[in-house]
C-alpha positions as CSV (number, residue, x, y, z in Angstrom):
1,X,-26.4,0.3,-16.5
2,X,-26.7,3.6,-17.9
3,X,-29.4,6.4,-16.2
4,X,-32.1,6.8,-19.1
5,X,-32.8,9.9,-17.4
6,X,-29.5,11.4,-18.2
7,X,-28.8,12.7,-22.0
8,X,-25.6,11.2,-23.3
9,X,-23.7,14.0,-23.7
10,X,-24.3,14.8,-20.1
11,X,-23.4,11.1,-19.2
12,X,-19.9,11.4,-21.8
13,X,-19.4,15.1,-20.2
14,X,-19.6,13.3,-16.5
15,X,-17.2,10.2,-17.7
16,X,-14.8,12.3,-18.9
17,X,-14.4,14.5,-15.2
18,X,-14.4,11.1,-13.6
19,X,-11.8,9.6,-15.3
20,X,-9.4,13.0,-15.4
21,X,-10.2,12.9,-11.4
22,X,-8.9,9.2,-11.4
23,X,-6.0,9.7,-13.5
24,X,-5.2,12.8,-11.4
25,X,-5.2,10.7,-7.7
26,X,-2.7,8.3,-9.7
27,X,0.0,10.9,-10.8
28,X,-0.4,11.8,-6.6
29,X,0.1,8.4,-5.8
30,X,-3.4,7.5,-4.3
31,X,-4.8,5.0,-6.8
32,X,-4.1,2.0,-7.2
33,X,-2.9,0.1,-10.7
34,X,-4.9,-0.9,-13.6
35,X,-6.5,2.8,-13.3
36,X,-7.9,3.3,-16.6
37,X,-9.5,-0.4,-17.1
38,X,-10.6,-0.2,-12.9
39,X,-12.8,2.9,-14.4
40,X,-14.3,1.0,-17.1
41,X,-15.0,-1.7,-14.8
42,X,-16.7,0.4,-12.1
43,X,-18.4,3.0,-14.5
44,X,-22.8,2.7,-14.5
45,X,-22.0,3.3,-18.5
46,X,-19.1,1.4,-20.0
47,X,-19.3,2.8,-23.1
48,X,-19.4,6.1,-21.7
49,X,-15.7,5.6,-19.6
50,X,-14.6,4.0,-23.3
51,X,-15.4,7.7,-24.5
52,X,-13.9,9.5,-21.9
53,X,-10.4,7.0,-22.3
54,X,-10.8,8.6,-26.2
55,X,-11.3,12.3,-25.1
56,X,-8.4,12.2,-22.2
57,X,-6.2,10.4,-25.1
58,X,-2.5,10.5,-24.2
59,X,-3.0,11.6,-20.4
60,X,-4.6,8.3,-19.3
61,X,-1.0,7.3,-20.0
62,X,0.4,10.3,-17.7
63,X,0.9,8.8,-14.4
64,X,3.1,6.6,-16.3
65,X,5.1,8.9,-18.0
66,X,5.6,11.7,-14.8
67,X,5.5,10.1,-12.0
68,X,6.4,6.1,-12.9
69,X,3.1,4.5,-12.2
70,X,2.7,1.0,-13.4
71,X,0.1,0.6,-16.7
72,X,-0.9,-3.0,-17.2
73,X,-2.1,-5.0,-19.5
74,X,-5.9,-4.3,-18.2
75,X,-5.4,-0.7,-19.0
76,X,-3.8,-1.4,-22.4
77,X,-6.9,-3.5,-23.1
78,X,-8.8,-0.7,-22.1
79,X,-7.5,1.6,-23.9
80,X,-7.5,-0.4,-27.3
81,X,-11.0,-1.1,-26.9
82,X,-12.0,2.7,-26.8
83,X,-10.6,2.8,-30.4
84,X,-12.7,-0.4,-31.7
85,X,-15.8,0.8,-29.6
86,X,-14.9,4.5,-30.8
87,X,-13.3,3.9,-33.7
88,X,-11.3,7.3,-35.6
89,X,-13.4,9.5,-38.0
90,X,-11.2,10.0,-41.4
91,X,-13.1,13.1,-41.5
92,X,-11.9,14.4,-37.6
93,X,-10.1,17.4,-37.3
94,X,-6.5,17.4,-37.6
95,X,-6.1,17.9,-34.0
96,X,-8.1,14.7,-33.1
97,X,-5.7,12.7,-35.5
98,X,-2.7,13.8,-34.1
99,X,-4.2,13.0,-30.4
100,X,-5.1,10.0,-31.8
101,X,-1.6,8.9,-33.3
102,X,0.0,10.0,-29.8
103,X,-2.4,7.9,-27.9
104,X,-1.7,4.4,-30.2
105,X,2.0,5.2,-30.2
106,X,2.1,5.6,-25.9
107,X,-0.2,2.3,-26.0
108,X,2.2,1.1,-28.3
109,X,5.5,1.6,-25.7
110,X,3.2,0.5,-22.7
111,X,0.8,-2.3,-23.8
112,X,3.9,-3.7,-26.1
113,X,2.1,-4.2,-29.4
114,X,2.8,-2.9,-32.8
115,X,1.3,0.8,-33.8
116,X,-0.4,-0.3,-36.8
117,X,-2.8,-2.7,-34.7
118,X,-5.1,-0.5,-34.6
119,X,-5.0,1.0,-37.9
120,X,-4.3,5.0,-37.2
121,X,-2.6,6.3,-39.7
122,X,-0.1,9.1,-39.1
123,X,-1.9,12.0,-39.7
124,X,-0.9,14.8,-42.6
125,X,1.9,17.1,-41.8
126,X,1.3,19.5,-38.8
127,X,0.5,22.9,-40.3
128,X,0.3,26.2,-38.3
129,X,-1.1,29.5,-38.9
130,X,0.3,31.7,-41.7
131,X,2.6,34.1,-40.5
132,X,3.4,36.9,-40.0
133,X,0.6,38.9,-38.3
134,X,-0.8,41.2,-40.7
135,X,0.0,44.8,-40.1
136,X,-3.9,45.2,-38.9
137,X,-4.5,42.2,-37.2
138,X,-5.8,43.0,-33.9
139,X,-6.7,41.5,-30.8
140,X,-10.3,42.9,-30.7
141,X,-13.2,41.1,-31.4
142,X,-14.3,43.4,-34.2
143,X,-11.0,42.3,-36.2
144,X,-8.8,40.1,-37.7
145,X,-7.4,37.4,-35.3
146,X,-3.6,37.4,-35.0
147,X,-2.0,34.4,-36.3
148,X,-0.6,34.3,-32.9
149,X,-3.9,33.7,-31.2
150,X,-4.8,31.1,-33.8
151,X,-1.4,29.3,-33.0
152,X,-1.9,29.7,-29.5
153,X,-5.7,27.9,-29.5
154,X,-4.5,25.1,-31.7
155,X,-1.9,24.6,-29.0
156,X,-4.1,24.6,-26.5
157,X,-6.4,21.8,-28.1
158,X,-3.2,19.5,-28.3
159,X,-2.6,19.7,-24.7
160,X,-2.8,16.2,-24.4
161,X,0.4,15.7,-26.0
162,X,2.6,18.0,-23.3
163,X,4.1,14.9,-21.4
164,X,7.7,14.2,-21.4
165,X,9.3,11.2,-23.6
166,X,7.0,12.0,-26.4
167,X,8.0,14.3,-29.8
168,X,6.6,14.5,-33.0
169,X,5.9,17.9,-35.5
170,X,3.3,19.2,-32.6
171,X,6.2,19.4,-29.9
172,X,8.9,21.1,-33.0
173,X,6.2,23.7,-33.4
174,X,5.9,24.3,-29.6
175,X,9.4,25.1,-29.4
176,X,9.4,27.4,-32.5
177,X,6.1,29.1,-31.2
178,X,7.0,29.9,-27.5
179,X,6.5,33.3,-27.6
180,X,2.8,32.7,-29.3
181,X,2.1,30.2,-26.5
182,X,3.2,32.9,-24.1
183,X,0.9,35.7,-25.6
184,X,-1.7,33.4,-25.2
185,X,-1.0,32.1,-22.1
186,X,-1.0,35.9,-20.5
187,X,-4.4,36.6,-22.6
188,X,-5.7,33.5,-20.7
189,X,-5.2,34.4,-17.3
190,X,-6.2,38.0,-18.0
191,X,-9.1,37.1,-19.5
192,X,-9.8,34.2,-16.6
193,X,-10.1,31.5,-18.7
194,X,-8.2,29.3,-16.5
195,X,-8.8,26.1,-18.2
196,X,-7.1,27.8,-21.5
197,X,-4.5,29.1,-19.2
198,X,-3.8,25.4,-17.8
199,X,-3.8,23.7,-21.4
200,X,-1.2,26.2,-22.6
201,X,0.7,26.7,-18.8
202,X,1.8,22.5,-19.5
203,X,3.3,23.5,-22.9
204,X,5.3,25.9,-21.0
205,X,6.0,24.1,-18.3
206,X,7.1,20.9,-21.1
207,X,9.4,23.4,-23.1
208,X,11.0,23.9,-19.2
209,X,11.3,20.4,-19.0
210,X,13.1,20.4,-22.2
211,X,15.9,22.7,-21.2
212,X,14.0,25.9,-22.5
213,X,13.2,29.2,-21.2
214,X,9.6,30.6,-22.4
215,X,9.6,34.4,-21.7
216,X,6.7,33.9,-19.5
217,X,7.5,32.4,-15.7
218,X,5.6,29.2,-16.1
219,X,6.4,28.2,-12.7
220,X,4.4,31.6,-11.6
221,X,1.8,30.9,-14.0
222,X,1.0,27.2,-12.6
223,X,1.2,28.5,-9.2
224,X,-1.2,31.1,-9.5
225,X,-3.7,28.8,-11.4
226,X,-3.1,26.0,-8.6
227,X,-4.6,28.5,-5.9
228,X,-7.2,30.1,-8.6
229,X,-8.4,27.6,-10.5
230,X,-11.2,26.7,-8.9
231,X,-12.7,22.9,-9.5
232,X,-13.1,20.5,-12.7
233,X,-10.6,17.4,-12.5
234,X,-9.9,18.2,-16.6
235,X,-8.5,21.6,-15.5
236,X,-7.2,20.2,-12.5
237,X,-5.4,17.3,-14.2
238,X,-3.9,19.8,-16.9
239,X,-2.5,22.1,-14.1
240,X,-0.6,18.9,-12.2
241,X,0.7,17.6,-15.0
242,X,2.6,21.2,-15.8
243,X,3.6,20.8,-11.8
244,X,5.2,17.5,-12.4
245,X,6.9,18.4,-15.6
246,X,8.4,21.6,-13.5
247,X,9.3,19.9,-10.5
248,X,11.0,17.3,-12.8
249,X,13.1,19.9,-14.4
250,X,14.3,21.4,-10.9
251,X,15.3,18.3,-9.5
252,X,19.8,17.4,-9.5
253,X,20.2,15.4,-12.8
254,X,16.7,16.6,-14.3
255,X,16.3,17.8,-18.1
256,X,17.1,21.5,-17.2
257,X,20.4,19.9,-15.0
């Protein structure tokens, strides 16, 4: 049952650390299967774990995809039940669309039903900031913003979708827009704002994984936020997955092979 002394946002907020930390011990190998429906099962709030499976999106389906974890039928249930519970607003943010799309289209290859059972709708076409950077755009905070920091932040809000096997018009413009990602990337870790660093570090460390070379050293990048990072399993989540998709691309035989 859920704590009535406990707001919901805090409750959603706390759901959505449990279930990264869960999804985080199964790409290391220490959970068992069904881990997505075994936290719905176990959570005080239900309907709060249905919300987090919505917020994490695509990376409940990460152990899967890195590190060949089984996802069952339980969790595919699971995860098609945080739509109805939680269905998509027509009005959400392009981001959340394309999130959204990503997450039926993974449930789709795992759970082994159609894309269209749930009624998402491919979202519009991906757009990016205008370009190029105007000649007085700066990076202060008493002008313009650079159309490279605006590409760089909507980047970092579709970190979900870094994870191998999966494409679309987000992972084109990733590969066009390396040097943006990079620029923000080092901003990031100046700055300290390690979890931006870690959501943009795993679309580094996927265009690695792809057979590219981003001018920043995204294997220096992960390993400096792996000992500086601090704690929060959504950071801590982001910054494995951009291990595994770099240890992946290293290995005899890998993408970069």
């Amino acid at each position: 049952m859920p704590n009535p002394d406990v707001s919901p946002r805090a409750a959603y907020a706390s759901a959505v650390e449990s279930l990264a930390n869960r999804v985080l011990g199964a790409l290391r190998g220490a959970e068992d299967a069904a881990v997505v429906a075994a936290q719905v099962e176990d959570a005080p709030d239900p309907k709060a774990a249905l919300a987090a499976v919505r917020v994490l999106g695509p990376d409940v389906f990460a152990p899967a995809l890195l590190a060949g974890r089984a996802f069952g039928p339980a969790d595919a249930r699971a995860v098609a039940d945080s739509f109805r519970i939680f269905p998509p607003d027509p009005g959400a943010a392009p981001d959340a669309a394309w999130r959204d799309w990503t997450t039926v289209r993974l449930l789709a290859r795992f759970g082994d039903a159609p894309e269209d059972t749930l009624g998402v709708p491919e979202p519009a076409a991906f757009e990016e900031a205008a370009e190029p950077d105007g000649p007085n755009s700066t990076d202060g905070t008493d002008g313009p913003v650079p159309s490279w920091r605006t590409r760089s932040l909507r980047m970092a809000g579709l970190h979900p979708l870094a994870l191998p096997d999966v494409d679309g018009p987000v992972h084109e413009a990733a590969l066009r827009r390396l040097r943006d990602l990079s620029r923000g990337t080092s901003r990031a870790m100046l700055r300290r704002d390690y979890p931006t660093a870690a959501r943009l570090a795993r679309w580094l460390a996927w265009a690695v994984h792809r057979g590219t070379r981003p001018e920043l050293d995204a294997a220096a990048v992960v390993r400096h936020l792996e000992l500086h990072c601090g704690s929060g399993g959504r950071t801590a989540l982001d910054i494995a997955v951009a291990r595994h998709l770099l240890d992946q691309s290293e290995r005899p035989g890998g993408p970069t092979a």
